[in-house]
C-alpha positions in Angstrom: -20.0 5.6 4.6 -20.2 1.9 5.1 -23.3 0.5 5.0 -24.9 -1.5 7.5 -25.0 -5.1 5.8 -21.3 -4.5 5.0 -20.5 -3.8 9.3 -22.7 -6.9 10.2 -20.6 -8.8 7.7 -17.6 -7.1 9.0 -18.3 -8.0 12.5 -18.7 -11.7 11.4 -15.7 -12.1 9.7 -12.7 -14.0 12.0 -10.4 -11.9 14.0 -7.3 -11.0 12.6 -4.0 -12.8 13.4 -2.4 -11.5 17.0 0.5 -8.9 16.4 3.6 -10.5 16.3 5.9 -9.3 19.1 9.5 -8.1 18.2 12.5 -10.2 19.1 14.6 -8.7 22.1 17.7 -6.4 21.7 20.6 -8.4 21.6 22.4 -5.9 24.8 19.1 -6.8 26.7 19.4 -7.6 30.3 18.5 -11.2 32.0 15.5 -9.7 33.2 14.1 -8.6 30.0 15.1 -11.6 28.4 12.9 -13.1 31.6 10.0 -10.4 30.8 10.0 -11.4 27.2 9.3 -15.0 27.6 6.6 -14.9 30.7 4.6 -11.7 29.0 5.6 -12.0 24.8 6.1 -8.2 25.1 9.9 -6.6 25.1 9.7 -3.7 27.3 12.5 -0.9 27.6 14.6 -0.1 30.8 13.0 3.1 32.0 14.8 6.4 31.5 18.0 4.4 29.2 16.5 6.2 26.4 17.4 9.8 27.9 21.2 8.2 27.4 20.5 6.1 24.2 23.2 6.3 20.8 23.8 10.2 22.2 26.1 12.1 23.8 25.8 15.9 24.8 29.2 17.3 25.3 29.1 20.7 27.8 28.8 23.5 26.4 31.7 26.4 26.5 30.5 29.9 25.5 28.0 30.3 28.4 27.7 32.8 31.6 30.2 32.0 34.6 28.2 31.3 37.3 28.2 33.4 40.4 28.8 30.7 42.8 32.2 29.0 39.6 35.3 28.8 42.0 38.6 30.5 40.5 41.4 27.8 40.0 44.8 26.9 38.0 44.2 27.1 34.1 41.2 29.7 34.4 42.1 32.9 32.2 41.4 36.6 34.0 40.4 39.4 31.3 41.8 42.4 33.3 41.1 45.9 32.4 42.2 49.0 34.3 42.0 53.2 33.8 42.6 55.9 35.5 45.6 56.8 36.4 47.0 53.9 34.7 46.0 52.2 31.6 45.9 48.5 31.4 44.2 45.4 29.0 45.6 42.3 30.0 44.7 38.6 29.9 45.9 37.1 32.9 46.0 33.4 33.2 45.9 31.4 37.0 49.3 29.7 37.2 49.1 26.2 39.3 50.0 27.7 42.5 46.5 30.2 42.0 47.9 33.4 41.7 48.0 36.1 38.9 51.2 38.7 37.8 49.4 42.3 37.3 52.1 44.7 35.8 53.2 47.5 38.1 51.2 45.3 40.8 52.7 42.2 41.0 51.8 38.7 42.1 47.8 38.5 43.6 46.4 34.8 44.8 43.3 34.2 43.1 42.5 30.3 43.3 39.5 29.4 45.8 37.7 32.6 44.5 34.5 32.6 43.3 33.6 34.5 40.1 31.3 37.2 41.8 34.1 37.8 44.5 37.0 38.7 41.4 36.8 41.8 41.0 36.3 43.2 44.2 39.6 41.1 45.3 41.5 42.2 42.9 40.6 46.2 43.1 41.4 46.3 47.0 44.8 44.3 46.0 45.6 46.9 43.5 44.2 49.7 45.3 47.4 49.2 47.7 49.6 50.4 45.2 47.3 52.5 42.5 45.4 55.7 43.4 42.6 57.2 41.3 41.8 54.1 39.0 38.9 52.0 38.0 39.4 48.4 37.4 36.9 45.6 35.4 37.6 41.9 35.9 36.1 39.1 34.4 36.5 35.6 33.3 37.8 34.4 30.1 38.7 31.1 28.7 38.0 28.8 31.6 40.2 25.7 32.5 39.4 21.9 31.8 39.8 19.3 33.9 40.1 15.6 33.8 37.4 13.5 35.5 36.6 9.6 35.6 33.6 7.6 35.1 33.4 4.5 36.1 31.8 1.2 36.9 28.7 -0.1 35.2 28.7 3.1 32.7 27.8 2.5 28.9 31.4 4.3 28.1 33.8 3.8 31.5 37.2 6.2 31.1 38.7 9.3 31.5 37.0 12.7 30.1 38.6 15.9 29.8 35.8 18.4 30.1 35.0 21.9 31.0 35.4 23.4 34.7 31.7 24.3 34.5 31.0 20.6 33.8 28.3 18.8 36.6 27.7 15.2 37.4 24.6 15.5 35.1 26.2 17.1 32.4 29.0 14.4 32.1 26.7 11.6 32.5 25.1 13.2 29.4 28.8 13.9 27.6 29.6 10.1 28.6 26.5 8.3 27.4 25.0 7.4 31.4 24.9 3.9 32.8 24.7 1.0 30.7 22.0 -2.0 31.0 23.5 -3.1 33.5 24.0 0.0 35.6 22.1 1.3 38.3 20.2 4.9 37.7 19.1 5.4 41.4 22.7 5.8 43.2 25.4 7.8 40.6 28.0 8.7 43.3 30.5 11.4 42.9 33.9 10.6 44.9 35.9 13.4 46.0 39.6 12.5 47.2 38.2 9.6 48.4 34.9 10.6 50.0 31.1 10.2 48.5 30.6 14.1 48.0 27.3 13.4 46.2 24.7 10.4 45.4 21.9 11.2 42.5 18.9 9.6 41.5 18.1 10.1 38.0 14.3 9.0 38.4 13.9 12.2 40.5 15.7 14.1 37.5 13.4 12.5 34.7 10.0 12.4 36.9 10.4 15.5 39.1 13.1 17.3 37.1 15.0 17.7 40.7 18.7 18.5 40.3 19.6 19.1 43.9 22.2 16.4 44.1 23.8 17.6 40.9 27.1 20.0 41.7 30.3 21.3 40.2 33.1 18.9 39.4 36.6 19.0 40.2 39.7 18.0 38.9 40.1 14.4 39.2 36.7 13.8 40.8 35.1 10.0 40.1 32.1 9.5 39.0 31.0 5.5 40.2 27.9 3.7 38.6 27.2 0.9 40.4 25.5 -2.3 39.1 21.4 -1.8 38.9 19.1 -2.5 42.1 16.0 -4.5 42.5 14.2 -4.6 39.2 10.3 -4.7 38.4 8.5 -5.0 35.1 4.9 -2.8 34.7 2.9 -3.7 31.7 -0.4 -3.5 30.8 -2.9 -0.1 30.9 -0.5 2.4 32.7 1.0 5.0 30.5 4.9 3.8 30.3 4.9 0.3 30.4 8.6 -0.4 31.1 11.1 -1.4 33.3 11.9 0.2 36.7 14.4 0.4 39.0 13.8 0.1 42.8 15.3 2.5 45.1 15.4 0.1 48.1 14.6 -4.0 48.6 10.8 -3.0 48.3 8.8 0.1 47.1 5.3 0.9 47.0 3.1 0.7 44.1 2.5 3.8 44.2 6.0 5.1 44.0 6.8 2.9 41.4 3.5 4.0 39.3 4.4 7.4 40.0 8.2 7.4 37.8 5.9 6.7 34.5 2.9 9.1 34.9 1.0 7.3 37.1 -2.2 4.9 36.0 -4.5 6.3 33.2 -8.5 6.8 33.5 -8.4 4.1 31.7 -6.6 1.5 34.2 -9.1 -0.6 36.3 -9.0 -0.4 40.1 -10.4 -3.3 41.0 -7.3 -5.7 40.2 -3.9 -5.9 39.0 -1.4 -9.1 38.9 1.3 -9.6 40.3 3.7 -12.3 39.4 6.5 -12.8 42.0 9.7 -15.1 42.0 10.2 -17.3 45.4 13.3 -18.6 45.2 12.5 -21.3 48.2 9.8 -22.8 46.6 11.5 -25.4 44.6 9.0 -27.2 41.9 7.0 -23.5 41.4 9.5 -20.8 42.2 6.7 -18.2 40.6 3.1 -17.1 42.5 0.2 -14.9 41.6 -1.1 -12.2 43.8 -4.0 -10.5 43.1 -4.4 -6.9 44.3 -7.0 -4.5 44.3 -5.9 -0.9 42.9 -7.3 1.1 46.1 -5.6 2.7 48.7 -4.1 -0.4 50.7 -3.3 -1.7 47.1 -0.7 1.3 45.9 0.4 1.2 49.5 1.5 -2.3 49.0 5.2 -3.4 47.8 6.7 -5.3 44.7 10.4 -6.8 44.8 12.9 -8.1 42.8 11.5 -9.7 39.7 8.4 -9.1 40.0 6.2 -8.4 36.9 3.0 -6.4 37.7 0.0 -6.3 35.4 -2.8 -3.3 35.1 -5.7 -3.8 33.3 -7.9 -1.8 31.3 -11.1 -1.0 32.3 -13.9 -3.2 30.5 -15.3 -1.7 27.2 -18.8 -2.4 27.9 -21.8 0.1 28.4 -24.0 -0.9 31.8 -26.8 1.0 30.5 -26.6 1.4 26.4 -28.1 0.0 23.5 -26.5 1.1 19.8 -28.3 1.9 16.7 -26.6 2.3 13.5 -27.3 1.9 9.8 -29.9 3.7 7.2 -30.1 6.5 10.4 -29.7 9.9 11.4 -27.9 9.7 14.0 -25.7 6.3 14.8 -25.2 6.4 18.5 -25.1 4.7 21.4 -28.3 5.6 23.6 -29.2 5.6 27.4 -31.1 2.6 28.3 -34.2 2.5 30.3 -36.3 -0.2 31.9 -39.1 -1.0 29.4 -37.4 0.3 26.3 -38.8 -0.5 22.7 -37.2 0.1 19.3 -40.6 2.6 18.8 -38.7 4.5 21.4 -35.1 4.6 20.1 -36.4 6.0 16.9 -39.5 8.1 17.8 -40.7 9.3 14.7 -39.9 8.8 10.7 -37.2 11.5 10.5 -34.2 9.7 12.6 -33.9 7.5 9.6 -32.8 10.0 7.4 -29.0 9.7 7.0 -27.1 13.3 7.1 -25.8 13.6 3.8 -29.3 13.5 2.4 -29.6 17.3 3.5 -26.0 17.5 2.3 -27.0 16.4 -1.2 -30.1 18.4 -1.3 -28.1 21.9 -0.4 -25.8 21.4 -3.3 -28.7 21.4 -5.9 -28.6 25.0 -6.3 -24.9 24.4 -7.7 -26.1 23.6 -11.7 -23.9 23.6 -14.5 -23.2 26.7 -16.6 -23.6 26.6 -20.4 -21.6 28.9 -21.7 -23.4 29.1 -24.9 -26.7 30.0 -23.6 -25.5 32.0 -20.6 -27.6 30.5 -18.3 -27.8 28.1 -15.5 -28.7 24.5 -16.4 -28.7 20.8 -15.0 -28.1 17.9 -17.3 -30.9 15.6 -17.6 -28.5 12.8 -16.5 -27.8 14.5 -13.4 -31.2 15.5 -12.4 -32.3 11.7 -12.8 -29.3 10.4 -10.8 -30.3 13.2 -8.1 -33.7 11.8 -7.6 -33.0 8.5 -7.6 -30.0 9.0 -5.1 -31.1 11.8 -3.5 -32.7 10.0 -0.2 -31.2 6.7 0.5 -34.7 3.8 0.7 -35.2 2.5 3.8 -36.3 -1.4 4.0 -39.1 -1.0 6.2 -39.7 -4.9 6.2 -36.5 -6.0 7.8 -34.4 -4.5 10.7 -32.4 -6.8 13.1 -31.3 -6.9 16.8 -28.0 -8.2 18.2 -28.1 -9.6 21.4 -25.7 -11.3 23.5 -27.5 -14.3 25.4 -25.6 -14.0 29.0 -26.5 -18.0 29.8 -24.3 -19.1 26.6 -22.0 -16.2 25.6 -23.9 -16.9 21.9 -24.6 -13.9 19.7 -28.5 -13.7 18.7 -30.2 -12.3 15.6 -33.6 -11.2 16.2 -35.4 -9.8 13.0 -38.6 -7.6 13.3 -40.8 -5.9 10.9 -39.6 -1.9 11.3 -42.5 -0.5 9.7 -44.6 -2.3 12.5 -42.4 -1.4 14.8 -42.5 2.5 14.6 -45.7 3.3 12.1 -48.2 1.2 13.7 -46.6 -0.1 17.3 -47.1 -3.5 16.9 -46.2 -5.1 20.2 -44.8 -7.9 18.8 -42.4 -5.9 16.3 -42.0 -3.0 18.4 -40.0 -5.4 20.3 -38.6 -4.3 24.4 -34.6 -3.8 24.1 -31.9 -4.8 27.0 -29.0 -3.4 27.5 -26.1 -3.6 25.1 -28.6 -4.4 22.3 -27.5 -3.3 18.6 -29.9 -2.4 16.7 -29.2 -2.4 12.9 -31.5 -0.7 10.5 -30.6 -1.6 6.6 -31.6 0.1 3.6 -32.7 -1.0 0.6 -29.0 -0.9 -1.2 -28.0 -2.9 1.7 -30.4 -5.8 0.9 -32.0 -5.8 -2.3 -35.8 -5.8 -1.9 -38.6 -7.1 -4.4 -39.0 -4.9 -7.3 -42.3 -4.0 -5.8 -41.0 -2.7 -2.9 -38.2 -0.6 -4.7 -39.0 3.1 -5.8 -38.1 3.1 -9.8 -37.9 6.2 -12.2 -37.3 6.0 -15.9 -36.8 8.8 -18.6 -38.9 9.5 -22.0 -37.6 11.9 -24.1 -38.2 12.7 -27.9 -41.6 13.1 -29.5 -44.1 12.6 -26.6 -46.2 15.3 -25.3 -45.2 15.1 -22.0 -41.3 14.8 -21.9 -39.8 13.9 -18.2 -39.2 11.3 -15.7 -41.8 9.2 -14.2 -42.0 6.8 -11.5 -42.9 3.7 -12.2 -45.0 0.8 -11.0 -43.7 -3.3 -11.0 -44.5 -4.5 -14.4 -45.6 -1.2 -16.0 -44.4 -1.4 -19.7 -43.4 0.9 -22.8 -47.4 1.7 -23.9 -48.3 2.4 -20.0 -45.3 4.8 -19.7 -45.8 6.5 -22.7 -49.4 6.6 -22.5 -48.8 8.5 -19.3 -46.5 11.0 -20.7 -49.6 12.6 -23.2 -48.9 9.8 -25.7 -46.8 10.8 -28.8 -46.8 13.7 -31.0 -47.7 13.8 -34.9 -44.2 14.1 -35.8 -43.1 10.9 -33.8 -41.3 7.9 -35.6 -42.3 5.6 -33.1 -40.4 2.2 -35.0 -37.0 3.7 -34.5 -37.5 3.8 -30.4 -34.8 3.8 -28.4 -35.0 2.1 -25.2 -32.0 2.0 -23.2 -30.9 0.1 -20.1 -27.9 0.1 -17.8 -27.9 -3.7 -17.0 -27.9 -4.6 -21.2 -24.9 -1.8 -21.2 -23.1 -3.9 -19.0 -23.5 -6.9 -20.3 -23.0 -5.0 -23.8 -19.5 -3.5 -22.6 -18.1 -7.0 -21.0 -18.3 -8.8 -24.5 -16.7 -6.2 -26.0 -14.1 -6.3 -23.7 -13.6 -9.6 -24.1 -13.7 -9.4 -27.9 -10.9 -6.6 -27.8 -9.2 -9.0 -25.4 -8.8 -11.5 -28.0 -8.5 -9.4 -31.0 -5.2 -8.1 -28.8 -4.0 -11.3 -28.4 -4.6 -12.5 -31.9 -2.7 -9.1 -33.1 0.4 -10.0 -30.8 0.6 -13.6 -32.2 0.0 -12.3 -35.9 2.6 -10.1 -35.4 5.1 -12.6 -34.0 5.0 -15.0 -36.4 4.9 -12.5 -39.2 8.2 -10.7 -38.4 9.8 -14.2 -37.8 8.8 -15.0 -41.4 10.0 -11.8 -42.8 12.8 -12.6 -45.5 13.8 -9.3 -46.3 13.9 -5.5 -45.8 11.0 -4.5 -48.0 8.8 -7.3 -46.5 9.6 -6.4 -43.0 8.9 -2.3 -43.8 5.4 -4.0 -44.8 5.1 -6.3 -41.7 5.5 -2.7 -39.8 2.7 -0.9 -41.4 0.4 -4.0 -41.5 1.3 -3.8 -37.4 0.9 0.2 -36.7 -2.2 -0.3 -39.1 -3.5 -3.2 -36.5 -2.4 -1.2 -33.2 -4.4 2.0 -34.4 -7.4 -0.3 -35.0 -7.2 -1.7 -31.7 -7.0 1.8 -30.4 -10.2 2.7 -32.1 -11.8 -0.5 -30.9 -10.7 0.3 -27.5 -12.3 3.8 -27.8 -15.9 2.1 -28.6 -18.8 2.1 -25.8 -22.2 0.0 -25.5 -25.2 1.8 -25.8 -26.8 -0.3 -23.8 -30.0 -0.5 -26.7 -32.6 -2.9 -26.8 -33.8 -3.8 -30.5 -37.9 -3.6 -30.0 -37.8 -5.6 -33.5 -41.0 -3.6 -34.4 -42.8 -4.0 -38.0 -42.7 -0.7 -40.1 -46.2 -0.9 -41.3 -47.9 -1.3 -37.7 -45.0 -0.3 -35.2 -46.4 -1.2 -31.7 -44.4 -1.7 -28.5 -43.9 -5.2 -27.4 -45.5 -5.5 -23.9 -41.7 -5.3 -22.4 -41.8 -4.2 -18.8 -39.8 -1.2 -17.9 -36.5 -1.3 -15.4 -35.1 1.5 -12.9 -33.3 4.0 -14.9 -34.7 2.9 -18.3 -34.3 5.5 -20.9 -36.5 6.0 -23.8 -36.2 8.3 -26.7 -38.8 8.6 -29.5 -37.5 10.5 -32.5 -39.1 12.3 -35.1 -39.3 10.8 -38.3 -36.0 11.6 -40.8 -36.1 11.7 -44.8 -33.0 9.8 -45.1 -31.2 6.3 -45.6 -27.5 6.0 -45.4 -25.4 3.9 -47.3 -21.2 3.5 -46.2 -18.5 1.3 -46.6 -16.9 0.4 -49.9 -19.3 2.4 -52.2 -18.5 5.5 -53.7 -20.1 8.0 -52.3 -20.9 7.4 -48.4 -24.2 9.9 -47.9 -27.9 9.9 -46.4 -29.6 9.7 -49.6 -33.5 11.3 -49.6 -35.5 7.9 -48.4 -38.0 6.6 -51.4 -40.8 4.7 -50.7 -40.4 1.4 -51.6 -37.2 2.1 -52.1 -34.8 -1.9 -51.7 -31.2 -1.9 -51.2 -30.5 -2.5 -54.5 -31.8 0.6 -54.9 -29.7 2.8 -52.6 -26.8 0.7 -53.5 -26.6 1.2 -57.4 -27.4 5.7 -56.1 -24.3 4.6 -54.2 -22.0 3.2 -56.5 -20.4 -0.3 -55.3 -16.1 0.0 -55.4 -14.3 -3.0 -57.0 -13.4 -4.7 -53.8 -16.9 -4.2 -52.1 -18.6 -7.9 -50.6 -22.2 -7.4 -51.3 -22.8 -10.9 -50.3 -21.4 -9.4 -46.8 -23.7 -6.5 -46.7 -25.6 -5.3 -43.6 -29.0 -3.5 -42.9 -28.8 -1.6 -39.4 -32.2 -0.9 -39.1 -33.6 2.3 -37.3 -35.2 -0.4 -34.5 -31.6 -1.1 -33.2 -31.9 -4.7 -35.2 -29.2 -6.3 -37.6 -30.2 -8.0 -40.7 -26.9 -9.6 -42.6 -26.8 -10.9 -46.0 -27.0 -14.9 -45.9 -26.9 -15.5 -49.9 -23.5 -17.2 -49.4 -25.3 -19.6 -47.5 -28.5 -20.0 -49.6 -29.4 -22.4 -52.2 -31.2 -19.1 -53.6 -29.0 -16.3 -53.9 -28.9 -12.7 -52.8 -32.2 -11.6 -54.8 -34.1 -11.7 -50.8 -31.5 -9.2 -50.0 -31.4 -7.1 -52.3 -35.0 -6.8 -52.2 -35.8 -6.1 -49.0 -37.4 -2.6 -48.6 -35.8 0.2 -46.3 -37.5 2.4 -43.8 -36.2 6.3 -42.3 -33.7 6.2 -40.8 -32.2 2.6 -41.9 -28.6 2.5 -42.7 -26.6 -0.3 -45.4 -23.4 -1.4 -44.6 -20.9 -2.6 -47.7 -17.4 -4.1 -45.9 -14.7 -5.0 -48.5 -14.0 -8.2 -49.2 -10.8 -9.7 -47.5 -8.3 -9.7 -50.1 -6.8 -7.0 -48.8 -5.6 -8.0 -46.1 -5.9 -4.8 -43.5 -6.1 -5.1 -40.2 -9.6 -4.0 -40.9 -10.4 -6.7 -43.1 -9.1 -9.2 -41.2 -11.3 -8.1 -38.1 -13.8 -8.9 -40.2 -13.0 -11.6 -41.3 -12.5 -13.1 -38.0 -16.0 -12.2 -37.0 -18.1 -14.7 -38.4 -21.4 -13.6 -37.7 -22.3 -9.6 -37.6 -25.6 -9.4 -37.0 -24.5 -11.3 -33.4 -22.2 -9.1 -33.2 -23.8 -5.8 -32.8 -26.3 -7.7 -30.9 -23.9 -8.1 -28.2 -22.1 -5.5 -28.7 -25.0 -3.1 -28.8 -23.4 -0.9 -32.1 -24.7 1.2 -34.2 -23.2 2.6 -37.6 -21.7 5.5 -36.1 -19.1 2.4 -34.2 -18.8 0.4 -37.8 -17.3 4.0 -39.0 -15.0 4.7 -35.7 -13.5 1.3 -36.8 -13.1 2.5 -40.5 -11.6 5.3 -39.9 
């Protein structure tokens, strides 16, 4: 659902560019042509389409009419028992007539189908006795007929005897462009035997002017009549044909559908040609869409605008955003926004009841065999659970009707509906929008925002809490029953969602160059390669870099925020908490854990006063470890590195320095070697700022290892 800041910006933003209007068909008429260059809109010659790239040829293996008239060609399926036996198939020779053995000649042309048999059984009947005859038609004749004049394929056709004028208009792909759809005529040995308007056929579906052909019958399309062009709100903007010099408005609206609900009646444009006005052949006539206006004519050339009716509410005003129910309302003389939304509930959005069903639908742990919800999904439910309404700033749109200018009046909306503050609960006018935000829309001070963070660990009272602006670590966990005997309270972990960003982007961009570095490397390593056994070893060194980008790829910020605390006397900095802070407090562990180039990698028992020469030497340091490179990840989340190499003084501070539960020592190899894990490390200068920025732990140092 967009919000509401996003559809004011939205509604700001400039229009988009006008369509553009497709070029006219090259076979267009002049008057399209015309159409296209007053309106920028190609419209289609009405009805054309019916005709348009198909053809429908007659069809053969259908009933004989009742009313078909027997002629030459026509085959007669005769069958006869009784005293005789006959099953003949007789065909019409060209002088009509039929040879039936033991019968003789019978004239058959000029009868029609239903008048066959009983013809032929009183003809036969004069020579037969005690006899039962059948007669039908089979194969029928074809004939040849012509089409001509302004047709889209003029010639001669050869088509069935039960062809019509509509059905060869269809069979010869009906009048072109050019060619009139109002007055096909059918010629009969000379004579107009029929005259069709197709508008009647597509509008009214009338066929009444549509009969039988005959041998050698013409069919004559003559060039189109008086032309019009309907655009605008009707529901087939197009082209039209007049039947005569002039036609109502009416009639003409009537061959597309008609107007729509949606057409104005108070006007429509008319655009008319007069040829004796010399300088400005072309007028405007305004009509009104009423009964003298569809009783009124159009010509030749005229182009005829409808309009649609205006989109505008007399008698609304709109609220949308952080609601219920975005609407448009009825307006009433003295409204106020107090009365558009009458009590707290409207501004609940839908979903929110949505979201709240679906809590019943936990996660199943298998392994217990009972429901459960995660405790990151409960604390995303009840911070997103009800979207926050910004109860300081709503705004109303209005359209000043002096200027045209769009105005922004802000009010106060818990003023407006909690307390009816006359001068926030302002009085609305019609066609007012009013837009209520929420607090996602635009951010609000933090001490207007609701905030909830999570303790966890070794506290007596383990949950979320809500928090107040500038409540810090102590406060929160002094709320939550303070902490348990068992809590380590220097190795704290405080989390935050806007330090795991920032965490997560320079990592990215340290993989992004660690990528690039490896591509380069590898380029100019395999140009340099002088022969087989040095190129096998430019391939390993090159899988060995790809899976360590793979594993550095795989890494995620913890988003951790090193509280730096002192062992001796660990208490919290006064660090104010954020929404959707998470803070663990572990119990204390009896272990220190040494890995990297040592001998035995292990959580050794943790000594009092135990240094990291200590754990080290219980260790055992390989031949290729860099002590002077060393680490301490301490359990705070903090990163001491080993500076001897660039102190006047040694390592002896280092190697001294006393280790807590929980700490872990780091022993990278020294660079020699030349792995692509090496010469990460190599490349990163400093490590301590490293898993600052990084926010790693140990656990990532051994993913990259590995």
């Amino acid at each position: 659902m967009p919000s509401a800041a996003d559809t004011v910006a939205r509604e700001a933003a400039p229009a988009s560019p006008p369509e553009v209007v497709p070029e006219v068909d090259a076979n267009a008429t002049e008057f399209q042509r015309f159409v296209r260059d007053t309106t920028g809109r190609s419209l289609p010659l009405f009805g054309y389409n019916l005709f348009a790239g198909r053809t429908f040829p007659t069809l053969q293996n259908v009933p004989v009419p009742a009313d078909y008239v027997v002629g030459p060609g026509d085959e007669i399926v005769l069958k006869m028992w009784g005293m005789v036996d006959a099953d003949a198939r007789l065909t019409v020779d060209r002088n009509g007539q039929v040879a039936i053995p033991r019968v003789g000649v019978v004239t058959v042309a000029g009868l029609k189908s239903s008048q066959l048999e009983s013809a032929l059984k009183s003809q036969v009947g004069q020579y037969l006795k005690n006899f039962q005859l059948n007669a039908t038609m089979g194969r029928l004749r074809s004939m040849q007929v012509f089409v001509v004049g302004q047709a889209r394929k003029p010639g001669a056709y050869t088509v069935s005897s039960l062809s019509s004028l509509i059905s060869v208009l269809f069979e010869s792909g009906g009048p072109a462009a050019s060619g009139s759809m109002r007055k096909i005529q059918l010629k009969r040995d000379g004579r107009v035997v029929s005259t069709i308007d197709l508008y009647k056929f597509l509008a009214e579906g009338d066929k009444s002017a549509d009969v039988f052909l005959h041998p050698g019958d013409v069919i004559v399309i003559p060039p189109a009549g008086p032309r019009v062009a309907m655009i605008g709100a009707l529901g087939a903007p197009a082209i039209y044909e007049l039947s005569r010099a002039e036609e109502p408005v009416a009639h003409v609206l009537s061959y597309g559908g008609g107007a729509l609900s949606l057409t104005t009646p108070h006007k429509i444009l008319i655009e008319r040609i007069e040829p004796s006005v010399v300088k400005a052949p072309r007028v405007v006539i305004e009509r009104a869409l009423d009964a003298a206006g569809l009783k009124s004519t159009v010509q030749d050339g005229d182009v005829v605008t409808l309009f649609k009716i205006s989109p505008a509410f007399s008698n609304a005003v709109t609220l949308r955003g952080n609601v219920a129910t975005p609407l448009r309302y009825s307006y009433r003389p003295g409204m106020r926004v107090a009365d558009l939304i009458p009590e707290r509930e409207a501004l609940i959005q839908p979903d929110y009841y949505t979201r709240k069903n679906i809590l019943v639908q936990f996660e199943k742990d298998e392994k217990a065999g009972r429901e459960r919800v995660s405790a990151e999904r409960q604390l995303s439910e009840v911070k997103n659970l009800l979207e926050e309404i910004n109860w300081d700033y709503a705004a109303i749109e209005r359209v000043d009707p002096n200027d045209l200018r769009t105005q922004l009046i802000p009010f106060n909306l818990s003023k407006a509906i909690r307390e009816r503050d006359p001068a926030q609960n302002m009085e609305l006018q019609p066609g007012d929008v009013i837009t209520v935000f929420g607090v996602k829309d635009l951010p609000v001070p933090v001490a207007k925002r609701t905030q909830f963070v999570r303790i966890s660990g070794e506290v007596r009272v383990p949950g979320f809490y809500q928090i107040q602006p500038g409540e810090t670590l102590r406060q929160v966990v002094e709320r939550a029953g303070g902490m348990t005997e068992q809590a380590y309270p220097y190795a704290t972990e405080l989390t935050r969602e806007k330090t795991r960003s920032q965490q997560q982007a320079n990592l990215d961009r340290a993989i992004r160059r660690l990528e690039a570095d490896i591509a380069g490397q590898a380029l100019t390593t395999v140009q340099n390669a002088t022969n087989q056994d040095s190129a096998a070893a430019v391939q390993a060194q090159m899988a060995a870099q790809r899976q360590l980008l793979a594993r550095m790829q795989s890494l995620k910020a913890s988003g951790r925020i090193a509280l730096e605390l002192k062992p001796e006397r660990p208490e919290y900095p006064d660090l104010p908490l954020e929404d959707g802070d998470s803070v663990t407090i572990p119990s204390k562990p009896g272990f220190v854990s040494v890995f990297g180039a040592v001998l035995a990698e292990n959580a050794f028992i943790y000594r009092p006063e135990g240094t990291v020469e200590d754990y080290l030497n219980r260790a055992g340091l390989l031949r290729e470890a860099d002590v002077e490179a060393a680490l301490i990840i301490r359990a705070d989340g903090s990163v001491e590195g080993n500076a001897a190499h660039r102190s006047w003084f040694g390592g002896g501070g280092f190697m001294g320095k006393e280790l807590q539960p929980g700490d872990a020592v780091f022993v990278p190899e020294k660079f020699d070697r030349r792995s692509a894990y090496t010469q990460f490390i190599q490349g990163a200068k400093d490590w301590t700022a490293i898993f600052y920025q990084f926010g790693l732990g140990a656990a990532a140092i051994k993913t990259i290892r590995n």
